[in-house]
NUZAVEX-978785 format. One record per atom (N, C-alpha, C): x, y, z; residue in three letters. Coordinates in steps of 0.1 Angstrom, whole numbers, plus 2048, in hexadecimal, padded with zeros to 3 digits. Atoms other than C-alpha are relative to their C-alpha. Layout:
// residues N
XYZala
...
***
This chain:
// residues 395
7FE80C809unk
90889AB7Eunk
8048057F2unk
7F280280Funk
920899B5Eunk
7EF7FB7F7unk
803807808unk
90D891B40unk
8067FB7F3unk
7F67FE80Dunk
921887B20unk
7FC8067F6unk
7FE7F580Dunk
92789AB01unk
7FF7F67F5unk
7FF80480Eunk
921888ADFunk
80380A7F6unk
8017FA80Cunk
92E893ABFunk
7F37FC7F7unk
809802806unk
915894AA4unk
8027F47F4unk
7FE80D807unk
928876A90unk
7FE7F4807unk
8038077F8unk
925863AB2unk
7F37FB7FFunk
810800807unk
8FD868AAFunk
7FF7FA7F3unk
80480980Bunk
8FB85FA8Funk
8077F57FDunk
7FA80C800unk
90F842A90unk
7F67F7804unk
7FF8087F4unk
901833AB0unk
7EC8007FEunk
80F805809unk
8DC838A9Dunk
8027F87F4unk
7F980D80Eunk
8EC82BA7Funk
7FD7F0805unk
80380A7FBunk
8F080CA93unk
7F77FB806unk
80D8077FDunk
8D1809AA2unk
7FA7FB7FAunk
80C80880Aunk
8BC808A85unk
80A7F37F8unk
7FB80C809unk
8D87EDA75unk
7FF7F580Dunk
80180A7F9unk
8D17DAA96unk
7F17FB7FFunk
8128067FBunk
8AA7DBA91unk
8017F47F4unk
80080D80Aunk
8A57B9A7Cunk
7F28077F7unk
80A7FD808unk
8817C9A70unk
8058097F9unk
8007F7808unk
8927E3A5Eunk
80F7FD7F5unk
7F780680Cunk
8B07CCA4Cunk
7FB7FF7F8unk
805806815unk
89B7C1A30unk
7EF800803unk
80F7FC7F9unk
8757D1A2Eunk
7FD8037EDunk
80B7FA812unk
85B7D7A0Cunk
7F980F808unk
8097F27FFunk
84F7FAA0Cunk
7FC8087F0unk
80A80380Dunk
8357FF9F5unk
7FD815803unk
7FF7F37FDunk
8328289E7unk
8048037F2unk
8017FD814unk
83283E9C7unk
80F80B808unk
7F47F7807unk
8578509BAunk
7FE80C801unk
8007F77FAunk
85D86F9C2unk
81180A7FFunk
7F07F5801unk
8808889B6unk
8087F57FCunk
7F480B804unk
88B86B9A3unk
80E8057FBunk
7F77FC809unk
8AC86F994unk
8107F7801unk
7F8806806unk
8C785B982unk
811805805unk
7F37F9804unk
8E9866988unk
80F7FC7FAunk
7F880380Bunk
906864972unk
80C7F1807unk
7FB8097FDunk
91885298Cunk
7FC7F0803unk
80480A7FFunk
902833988unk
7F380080Aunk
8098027F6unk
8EE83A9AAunk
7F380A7FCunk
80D7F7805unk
8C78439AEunk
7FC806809unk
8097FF7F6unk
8B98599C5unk
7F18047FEunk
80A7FF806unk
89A85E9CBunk
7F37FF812unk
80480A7F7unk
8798589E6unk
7F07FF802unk
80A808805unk
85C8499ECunk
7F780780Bunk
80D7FD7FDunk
83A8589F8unk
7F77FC802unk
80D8047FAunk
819853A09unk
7F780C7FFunk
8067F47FAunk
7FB86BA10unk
80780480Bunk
7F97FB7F1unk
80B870A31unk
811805802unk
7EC8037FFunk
83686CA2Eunk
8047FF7EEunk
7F480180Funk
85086AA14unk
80F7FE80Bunk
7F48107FBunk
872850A1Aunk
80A8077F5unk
7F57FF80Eunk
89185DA0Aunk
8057F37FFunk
7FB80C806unk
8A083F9F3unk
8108027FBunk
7F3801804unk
8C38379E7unk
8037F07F7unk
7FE80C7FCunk
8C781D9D2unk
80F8017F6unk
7F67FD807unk
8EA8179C5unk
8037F77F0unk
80180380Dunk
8FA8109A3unk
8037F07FDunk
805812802unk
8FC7E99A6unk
7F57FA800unk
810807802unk
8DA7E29B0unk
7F680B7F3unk
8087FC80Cunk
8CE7FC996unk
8007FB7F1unk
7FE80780Bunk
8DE7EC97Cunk
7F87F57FDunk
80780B803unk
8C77CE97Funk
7F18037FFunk
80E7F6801unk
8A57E897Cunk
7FE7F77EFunk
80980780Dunk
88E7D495Funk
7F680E7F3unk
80F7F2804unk
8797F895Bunk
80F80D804unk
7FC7F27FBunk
88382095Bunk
7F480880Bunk
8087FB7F5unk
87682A97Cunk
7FC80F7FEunk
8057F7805unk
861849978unk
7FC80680Bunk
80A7FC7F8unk
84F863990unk
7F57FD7FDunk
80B8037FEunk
83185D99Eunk
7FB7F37FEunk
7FC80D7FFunk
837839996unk
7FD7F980Eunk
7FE80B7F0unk
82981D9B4unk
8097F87FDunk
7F48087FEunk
8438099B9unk
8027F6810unk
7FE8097F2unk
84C7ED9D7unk
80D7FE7FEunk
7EF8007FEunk
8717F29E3unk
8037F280Cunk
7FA80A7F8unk
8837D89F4unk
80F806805unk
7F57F77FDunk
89F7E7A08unk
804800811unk
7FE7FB7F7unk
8AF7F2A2Bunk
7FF80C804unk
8037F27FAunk
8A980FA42unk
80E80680Aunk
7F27FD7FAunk
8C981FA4Funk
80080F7FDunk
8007EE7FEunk
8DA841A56unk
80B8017F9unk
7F37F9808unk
8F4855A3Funk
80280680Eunk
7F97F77F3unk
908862A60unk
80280C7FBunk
7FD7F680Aunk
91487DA45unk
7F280A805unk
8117F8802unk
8F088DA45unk
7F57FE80Dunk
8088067F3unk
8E087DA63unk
7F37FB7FBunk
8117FF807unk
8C4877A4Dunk
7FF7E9803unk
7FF810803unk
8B6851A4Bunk
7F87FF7EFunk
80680280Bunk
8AE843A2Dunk
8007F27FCunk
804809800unk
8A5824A1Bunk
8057FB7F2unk
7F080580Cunk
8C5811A08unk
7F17F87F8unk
80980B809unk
8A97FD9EBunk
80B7F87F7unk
7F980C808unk
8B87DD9DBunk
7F77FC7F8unk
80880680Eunk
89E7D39C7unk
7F480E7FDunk
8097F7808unk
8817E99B5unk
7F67FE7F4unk
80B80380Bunk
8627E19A7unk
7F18067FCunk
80D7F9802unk
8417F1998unk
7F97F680Bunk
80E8057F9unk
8237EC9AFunk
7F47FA7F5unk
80C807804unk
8087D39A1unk
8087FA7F1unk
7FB80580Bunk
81E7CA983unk
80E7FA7FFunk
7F18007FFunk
8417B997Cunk
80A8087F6unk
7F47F5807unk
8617CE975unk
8017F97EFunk
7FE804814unk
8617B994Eunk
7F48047F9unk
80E7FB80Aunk
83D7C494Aunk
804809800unk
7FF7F2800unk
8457E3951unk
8098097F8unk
7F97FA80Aunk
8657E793Funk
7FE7FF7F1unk
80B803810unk
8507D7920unk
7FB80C800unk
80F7F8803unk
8367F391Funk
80C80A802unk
7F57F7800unk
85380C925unk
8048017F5unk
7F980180Bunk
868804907unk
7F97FF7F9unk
80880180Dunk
8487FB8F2unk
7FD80E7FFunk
8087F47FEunk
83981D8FCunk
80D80B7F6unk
7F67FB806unk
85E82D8F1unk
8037FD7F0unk
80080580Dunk
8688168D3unk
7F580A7F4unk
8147FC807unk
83C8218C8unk
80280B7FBunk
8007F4805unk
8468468C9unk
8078047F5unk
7FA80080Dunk
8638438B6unk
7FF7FF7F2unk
7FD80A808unk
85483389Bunk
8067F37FCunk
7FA810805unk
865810897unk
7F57F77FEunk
809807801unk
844802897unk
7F68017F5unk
8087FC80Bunk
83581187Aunk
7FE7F07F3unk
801807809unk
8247FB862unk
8068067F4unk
7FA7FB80Funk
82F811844unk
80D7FF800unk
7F28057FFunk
85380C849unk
8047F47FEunk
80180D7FFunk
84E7E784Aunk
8027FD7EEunk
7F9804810unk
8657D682Aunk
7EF7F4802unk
808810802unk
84F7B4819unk
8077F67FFunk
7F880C7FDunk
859795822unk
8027F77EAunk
80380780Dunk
8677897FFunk
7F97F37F8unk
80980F7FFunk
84F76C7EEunk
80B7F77FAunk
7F2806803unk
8747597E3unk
808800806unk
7F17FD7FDunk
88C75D7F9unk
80C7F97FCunk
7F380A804unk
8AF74D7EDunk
8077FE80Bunk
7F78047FBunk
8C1750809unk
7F9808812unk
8047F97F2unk
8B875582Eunk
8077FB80Dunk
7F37FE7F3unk
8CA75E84Eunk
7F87FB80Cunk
8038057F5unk
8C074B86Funk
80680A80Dunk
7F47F67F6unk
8CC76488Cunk
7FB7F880Funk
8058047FBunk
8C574E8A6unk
80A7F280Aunk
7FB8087F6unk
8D37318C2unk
8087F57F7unk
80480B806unk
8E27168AEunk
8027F8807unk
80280C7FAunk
8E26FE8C6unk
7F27FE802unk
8138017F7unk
8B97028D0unk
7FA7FA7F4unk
80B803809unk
89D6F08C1unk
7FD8087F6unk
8017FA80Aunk
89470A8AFunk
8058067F4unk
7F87FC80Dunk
8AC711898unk
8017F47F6unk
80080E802unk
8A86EA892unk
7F08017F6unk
8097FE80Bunk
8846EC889unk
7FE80A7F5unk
7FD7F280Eunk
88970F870unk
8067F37F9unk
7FB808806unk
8A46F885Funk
7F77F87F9unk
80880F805unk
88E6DB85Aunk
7F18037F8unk
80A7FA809unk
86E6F084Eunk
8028097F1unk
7F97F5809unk
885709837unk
7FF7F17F8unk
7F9802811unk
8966E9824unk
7F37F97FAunk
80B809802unk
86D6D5828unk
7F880B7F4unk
80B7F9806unk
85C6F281Aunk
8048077F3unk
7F17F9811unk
879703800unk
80A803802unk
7F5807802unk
8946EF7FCunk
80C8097F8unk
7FB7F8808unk
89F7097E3unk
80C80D806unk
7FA7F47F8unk
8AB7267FEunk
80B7F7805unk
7F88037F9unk
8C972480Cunk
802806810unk
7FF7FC7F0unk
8CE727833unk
80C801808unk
7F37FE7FAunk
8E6739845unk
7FA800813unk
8057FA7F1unk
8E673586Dunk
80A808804unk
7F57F87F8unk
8F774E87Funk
7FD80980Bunk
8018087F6unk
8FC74189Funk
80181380Bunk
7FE7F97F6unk
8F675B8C0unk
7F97FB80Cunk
8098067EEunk
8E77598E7unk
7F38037F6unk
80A7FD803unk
8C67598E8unk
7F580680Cunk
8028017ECunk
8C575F90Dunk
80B805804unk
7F77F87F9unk
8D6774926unk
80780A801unk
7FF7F0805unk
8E579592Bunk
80B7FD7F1unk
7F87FD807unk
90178E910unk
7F97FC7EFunk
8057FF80Funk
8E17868F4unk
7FF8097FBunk
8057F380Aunk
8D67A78ECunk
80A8067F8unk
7FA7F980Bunk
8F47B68DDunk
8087F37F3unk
7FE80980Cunk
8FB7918CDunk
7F77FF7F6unk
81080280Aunk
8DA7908BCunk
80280E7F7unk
7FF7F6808unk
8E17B68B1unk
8098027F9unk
7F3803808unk
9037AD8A4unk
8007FC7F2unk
800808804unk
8FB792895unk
7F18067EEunk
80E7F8812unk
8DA7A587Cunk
80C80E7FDunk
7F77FB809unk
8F67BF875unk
8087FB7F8unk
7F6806806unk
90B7AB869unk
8007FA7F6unk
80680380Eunk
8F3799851unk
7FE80D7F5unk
7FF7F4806unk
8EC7BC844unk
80D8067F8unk
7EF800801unk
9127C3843unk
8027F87F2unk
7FA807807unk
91B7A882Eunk
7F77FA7F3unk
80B80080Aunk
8FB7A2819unk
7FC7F67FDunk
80080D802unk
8F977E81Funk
7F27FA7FCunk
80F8067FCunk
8D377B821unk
7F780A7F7unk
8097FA805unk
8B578880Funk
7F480180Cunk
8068017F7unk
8A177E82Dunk
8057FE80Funk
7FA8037EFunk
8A877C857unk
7F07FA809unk
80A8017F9unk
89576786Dunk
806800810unk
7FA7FB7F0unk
89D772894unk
7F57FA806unk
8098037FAunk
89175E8B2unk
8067F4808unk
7FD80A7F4unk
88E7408C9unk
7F67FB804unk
80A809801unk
87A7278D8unk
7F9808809unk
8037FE7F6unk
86472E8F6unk
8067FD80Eunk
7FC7FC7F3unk
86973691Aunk
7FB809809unk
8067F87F5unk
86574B936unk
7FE8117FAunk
8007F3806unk
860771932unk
8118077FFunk
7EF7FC7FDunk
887774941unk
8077FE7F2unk
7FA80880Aunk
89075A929unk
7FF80C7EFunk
7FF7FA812unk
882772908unk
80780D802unk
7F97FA7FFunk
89178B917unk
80680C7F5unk
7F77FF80Bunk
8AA7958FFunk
7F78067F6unk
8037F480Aunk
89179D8E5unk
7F880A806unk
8087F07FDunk
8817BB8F9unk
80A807802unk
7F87F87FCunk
8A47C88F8unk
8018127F3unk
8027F2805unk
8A37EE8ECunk
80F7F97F0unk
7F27FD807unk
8C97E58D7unk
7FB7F87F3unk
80480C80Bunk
8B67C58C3unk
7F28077FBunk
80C7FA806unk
8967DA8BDunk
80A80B7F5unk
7F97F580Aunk
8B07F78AEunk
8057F97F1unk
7FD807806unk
8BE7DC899unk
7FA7F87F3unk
80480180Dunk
8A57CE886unk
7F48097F9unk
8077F7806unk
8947F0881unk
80C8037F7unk
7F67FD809unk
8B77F886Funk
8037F97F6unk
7FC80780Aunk
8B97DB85Bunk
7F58027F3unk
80880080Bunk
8B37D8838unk
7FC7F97FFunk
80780B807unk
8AC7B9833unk
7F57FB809unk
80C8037F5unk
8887AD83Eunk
8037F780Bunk
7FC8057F3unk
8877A0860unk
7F47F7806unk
80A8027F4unk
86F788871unk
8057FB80Aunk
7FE8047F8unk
869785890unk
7F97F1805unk
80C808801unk
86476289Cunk
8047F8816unk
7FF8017EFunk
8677608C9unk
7F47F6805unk
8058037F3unk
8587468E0unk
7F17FC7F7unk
80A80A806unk
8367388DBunk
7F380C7FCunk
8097F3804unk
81574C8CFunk
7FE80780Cunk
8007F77F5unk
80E75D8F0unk
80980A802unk
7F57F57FCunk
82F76B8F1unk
8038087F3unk
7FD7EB80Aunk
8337948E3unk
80B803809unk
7F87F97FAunk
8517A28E4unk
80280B7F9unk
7FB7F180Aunk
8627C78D7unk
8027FA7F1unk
7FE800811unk
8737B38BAunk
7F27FF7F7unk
80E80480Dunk
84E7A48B0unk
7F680F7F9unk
8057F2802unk
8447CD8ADunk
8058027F4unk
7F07F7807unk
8657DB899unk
7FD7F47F6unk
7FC806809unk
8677BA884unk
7F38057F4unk
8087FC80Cunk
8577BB863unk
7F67F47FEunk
80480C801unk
847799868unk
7FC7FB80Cunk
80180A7F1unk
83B78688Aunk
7FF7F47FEunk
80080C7F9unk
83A76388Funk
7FD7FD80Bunk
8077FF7F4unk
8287558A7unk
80B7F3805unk
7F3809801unk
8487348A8unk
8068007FCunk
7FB80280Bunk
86573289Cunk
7FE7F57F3unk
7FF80A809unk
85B716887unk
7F48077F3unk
8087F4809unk
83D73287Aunk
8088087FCunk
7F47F480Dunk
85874A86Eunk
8067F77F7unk
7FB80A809unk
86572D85Bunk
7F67FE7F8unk
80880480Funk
845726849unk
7FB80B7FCunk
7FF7F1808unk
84074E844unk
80A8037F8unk
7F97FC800unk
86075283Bunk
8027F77EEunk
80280B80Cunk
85A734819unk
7F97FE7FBunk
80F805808unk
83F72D802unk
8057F1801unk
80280E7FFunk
83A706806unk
7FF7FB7F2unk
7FC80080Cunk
8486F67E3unk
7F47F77FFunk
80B805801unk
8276DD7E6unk
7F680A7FBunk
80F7F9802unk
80E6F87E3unk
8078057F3unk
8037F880Bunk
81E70A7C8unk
8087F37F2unk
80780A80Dunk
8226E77B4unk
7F17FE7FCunk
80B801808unk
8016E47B4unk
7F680A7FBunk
8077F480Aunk
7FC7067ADunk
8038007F5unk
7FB80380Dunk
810704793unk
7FB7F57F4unk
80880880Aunk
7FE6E3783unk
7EF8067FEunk
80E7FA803unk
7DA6F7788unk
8068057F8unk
7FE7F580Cunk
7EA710770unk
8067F87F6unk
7FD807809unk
7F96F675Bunk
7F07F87FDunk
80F801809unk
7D36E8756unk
7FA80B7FBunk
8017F180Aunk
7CA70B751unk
8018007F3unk
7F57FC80Funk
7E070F734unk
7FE7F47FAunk
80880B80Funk
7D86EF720unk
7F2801801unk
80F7FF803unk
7B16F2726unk
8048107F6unk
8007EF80Dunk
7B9717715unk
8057FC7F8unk
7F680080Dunk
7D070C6FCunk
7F67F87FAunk
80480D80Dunk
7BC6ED6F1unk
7EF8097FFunk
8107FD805unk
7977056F1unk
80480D7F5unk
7FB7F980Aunk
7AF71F6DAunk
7FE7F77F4unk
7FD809810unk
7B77016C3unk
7F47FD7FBunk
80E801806unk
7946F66C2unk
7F880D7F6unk
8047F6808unk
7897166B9unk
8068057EFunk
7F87FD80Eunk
7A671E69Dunk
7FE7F37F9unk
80380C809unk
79B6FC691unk
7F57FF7F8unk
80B7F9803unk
778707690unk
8008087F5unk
7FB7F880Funk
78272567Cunk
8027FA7F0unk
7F8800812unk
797715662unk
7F67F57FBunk
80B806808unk
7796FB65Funk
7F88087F8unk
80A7FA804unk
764714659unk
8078067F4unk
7FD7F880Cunk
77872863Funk
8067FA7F8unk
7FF809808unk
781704632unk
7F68017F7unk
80D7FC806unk
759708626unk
7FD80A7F9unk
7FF7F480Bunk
75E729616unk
8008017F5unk
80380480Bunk
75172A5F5unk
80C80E7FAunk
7F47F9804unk
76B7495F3unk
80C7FB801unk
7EF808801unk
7887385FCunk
8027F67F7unk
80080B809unk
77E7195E7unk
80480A7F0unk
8037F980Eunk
77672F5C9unk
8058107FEunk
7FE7F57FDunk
7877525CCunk
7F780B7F7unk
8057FA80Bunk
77B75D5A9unk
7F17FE805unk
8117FC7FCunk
7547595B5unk
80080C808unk
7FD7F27FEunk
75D7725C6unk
7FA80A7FDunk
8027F380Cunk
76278A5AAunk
7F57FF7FBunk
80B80180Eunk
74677B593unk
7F2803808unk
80D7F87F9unk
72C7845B2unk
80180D804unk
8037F27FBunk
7387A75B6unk
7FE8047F5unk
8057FD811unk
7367AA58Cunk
7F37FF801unk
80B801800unk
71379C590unk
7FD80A808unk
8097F07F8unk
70A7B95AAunk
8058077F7unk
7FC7F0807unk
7207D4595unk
7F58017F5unk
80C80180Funk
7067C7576unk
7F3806802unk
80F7F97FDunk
6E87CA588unk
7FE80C806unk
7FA7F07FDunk
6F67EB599unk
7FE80C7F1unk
7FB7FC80Eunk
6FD7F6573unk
7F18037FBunk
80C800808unk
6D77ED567unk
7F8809806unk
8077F67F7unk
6C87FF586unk
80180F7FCunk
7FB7F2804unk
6DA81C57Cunk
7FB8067F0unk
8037F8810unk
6D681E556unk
7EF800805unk
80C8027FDunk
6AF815563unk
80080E806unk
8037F47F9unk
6AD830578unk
8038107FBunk
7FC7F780Aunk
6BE849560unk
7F68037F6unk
80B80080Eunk
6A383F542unk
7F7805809unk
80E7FD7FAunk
68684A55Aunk
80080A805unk
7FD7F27FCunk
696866569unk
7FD80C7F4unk
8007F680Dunk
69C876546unk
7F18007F4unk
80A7FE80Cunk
67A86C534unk
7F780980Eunk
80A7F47FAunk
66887C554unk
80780A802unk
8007EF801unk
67C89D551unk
8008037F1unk
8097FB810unk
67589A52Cunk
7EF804803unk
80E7FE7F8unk
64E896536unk
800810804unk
8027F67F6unk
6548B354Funk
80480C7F4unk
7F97F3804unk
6698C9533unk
7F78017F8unk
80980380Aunk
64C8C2517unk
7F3807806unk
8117F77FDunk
62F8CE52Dunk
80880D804unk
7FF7EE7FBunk
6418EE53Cunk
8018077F2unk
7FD7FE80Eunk
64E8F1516unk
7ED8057FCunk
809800809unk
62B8ED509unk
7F5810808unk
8057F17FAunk
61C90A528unk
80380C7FDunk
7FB7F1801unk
636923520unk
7FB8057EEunk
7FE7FC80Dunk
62C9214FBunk
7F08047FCunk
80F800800unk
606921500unk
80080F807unk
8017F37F9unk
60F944517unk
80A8087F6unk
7FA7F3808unk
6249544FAunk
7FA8077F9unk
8047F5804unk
61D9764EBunk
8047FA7F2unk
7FD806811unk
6289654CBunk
7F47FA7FBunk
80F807809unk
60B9504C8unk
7F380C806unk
8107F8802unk
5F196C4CEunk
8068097FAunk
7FB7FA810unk
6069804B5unk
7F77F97F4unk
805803808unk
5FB9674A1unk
7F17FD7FBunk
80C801800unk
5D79674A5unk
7F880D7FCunk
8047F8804unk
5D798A494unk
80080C80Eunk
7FE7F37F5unk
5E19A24B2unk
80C8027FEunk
7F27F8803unk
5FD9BE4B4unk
80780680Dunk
7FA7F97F0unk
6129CA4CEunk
80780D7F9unk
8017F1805unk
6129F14CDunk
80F805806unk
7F27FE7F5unk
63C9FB4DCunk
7FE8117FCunk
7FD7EF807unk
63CA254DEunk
80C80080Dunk
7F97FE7FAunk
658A374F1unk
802800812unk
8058047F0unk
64BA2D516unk
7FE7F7801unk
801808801unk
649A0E50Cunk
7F27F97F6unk
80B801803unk
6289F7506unk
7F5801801unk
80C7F77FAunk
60AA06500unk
7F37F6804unk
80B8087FAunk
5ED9F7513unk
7F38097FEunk
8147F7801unk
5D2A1350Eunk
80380E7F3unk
8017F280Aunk
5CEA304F2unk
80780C804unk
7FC7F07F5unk
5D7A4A50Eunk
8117FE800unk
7F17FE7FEunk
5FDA3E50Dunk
8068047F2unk
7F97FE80Bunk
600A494EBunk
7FE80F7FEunk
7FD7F0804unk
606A6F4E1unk
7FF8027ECunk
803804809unk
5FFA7A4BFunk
80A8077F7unk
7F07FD807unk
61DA804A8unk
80D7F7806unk
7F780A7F9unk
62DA644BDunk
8077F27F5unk
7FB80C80Cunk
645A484A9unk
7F87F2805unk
80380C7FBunk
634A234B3unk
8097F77F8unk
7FF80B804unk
63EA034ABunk
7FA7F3803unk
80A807802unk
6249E749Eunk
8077F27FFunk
8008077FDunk
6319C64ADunk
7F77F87F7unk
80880C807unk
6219A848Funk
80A7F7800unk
7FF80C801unk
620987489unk
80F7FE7FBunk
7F5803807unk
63A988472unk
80E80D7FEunk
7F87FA804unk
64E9A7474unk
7FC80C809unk
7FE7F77F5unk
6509CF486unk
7F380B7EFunk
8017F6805unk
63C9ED478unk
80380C803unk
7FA7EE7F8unk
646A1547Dunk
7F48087FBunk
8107F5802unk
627A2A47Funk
80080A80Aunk
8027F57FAunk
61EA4C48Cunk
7F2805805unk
80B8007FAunk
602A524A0unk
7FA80E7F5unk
8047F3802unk
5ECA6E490unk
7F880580Cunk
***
């Protein structure tokens, strides 16, 4: 018995066809963590998916990649949606994926926390980089739908709250793949041309699809590059997106970036008349006071009289004057006093007056003699009296 010969393209064909005849293996979820991911230039991904037990080579190509929400990563769970078929080429089977999504999360959460995680490193999120939202703006740029509500209520709060600004809209998607680089155009372009002192970017609420647009990496680059401050004002408070990070401002409404974006001309009338009562309660408790004053120095017996003045500092220089000669007279009769007694001591202790009481002062060549023994005999003396000198020689 003959048996036939297959080539090995026959084989792989004629398995090829099997598994595209099994219906369970047209369109199947197989759930499994990433594994030799890799991108390649020609658009396609390969790559494959693991268990404790197996591993699935993957293929998915560059149309359905293009519609990937997230950057698929190793070690990544993931739930593929796909066919199982055979490359005849290789004999291998593998498993064509058309769709691709994180396990336990959706591919927009996922591409959120991706790009935040990236944008984060970058810095674009930095509070210190963050311009101030000016407290006047004169002129501000709307980057935003103009056909949508929201560009309707901004308007209507801008001219309610300060009428004074001028408002430019300029008009882009706010939705769909062709918003992101309109939205990023559109804040260059205010920048560019220097129309605005302020930008408010944004839209009403919606789905997470619908905000889309601002978690695009091209509209986060955009208003980290801009000069002019930026808020963000997307969707209703619940909803966070990339721009509400990067902008310099969040809003939780558009119609909240509108009343951030303006001081309300009510409040600061009646700030302005508090400070106008202010200022006349001060002005009119000044005047009182300088009224006070000039009463009082109305009363001034110096200002009435200038010369009393003078004629009460003469009356002190007088009695100044008597003090003085006073205190002079008493000064000089008690150092008279004082000079009269030392006077009258030193004259009661002079050798002049016990000269006079008939004594002599004996002077020999050693001076004066105090005893018999200082004198020598053939010695010259001299006999100190009352009235005159004698010259005698001792015998």
């Amino acid at each position: 018995m003959k048996y036939p010969v297959y080539s090995v393209s026959q084989v792989n064909g004629h398995i090829r066809d099997l598994l595209d005849a099994d219906p369970a293996l047209s369109g199947l979820f197989i759930r499994g963590e990433l594994s030799n991911y890799k991108a390649y230039p020609s658009g396609h991904h390969y790559f494959s998916m693991k268990d404790q037990e197996g591993s699935l080579r993957c293929v998915m190509f560059r149309r359905e990649a293009q519609t990937l929400r997230f950057r698929p990563e190793n070690g990544m769970k993931v739930l593929a949606f796909g066919r199982v078929a055979v490359f005849p080429r290789d004999g291998q089977y593998q498993l064509y994926v058309s769709s691709l999504t994180p396990d336990g999360v959706g591919d927009l959460h996922a591409a959120f926390e991706q790009m935040k995680a990236k944008l984060e490193a970058e810095g674009l999120f930095e509070e210190a980089r963050k311009r101030p939202i000016p407290r006047f703006p004169k002129r501000i740029a709307l980057v935003t739908s103009p056909a949508g509500a929201a560009v309707r209520d901004m308007i209507r709060i801008l001219g309610a709250r300060w009428p004074m600004a001028e408002v430019y809209v300029v008009p882009c998607r706010v939705q769909g793949a062709e918003a992101p680089p309109e939205i990023a155009g559109a804040i260059a372009w205010v920048n560019q041309q220097r129309c605005a002192d302020l930008i408010i970017t944004g839209r009403g609420g919606g789905s997470m699809e619908d905000l889309w647009c601002f978690n695009d990496e091209g509209v986060a680059r955009a208003i980290y590059a801009s000069t002019i401050p930026v808020i963000s004002a997307v969707g209703h408070e619940p909803d966070v997106t990339i721009a509400d990070y990067v902008a310099d401002a969040r809003a939780a409404t558009p119609s909240n970036g509108a009343e951030l974006a303006v001081p309300d001309q009510n409040d600061l009338y009646e700030s302005l008349s508090h400070l106008t009562r202010r200022l006349c309660k001060a002005a009119d408790r000044q005047l009182s006071d300088a009224r006070a004053r000039l009463d009082r120095a109305a009363r001034c017996r110096m200002l009435r009289d200038p010369m009393s003045w003078v004629a009460d500092r003469r009356m002190v220089l007088d009695r100044q004057q008597d003090r003085l000669s006073h205190g002079l007279t008493l000064a000089l009769g008690s150092r008279r006093e004082e000079f009269t007694r030392l006077a009258a001591t030193l004259d009661a202790l002079s050798p002049l007056k016990v000269l006079g009481r008939g004594y002599t002062i004996a002077k020999g060549p050693r001076g004066i003699l105090k005893s018999v023994k200082d004198a020598k005999a053939g010695e010259s003396l001299k006999l100190t009296l009352t009235d005159g000198n004698l010259d005698c020689t001792v015998d």
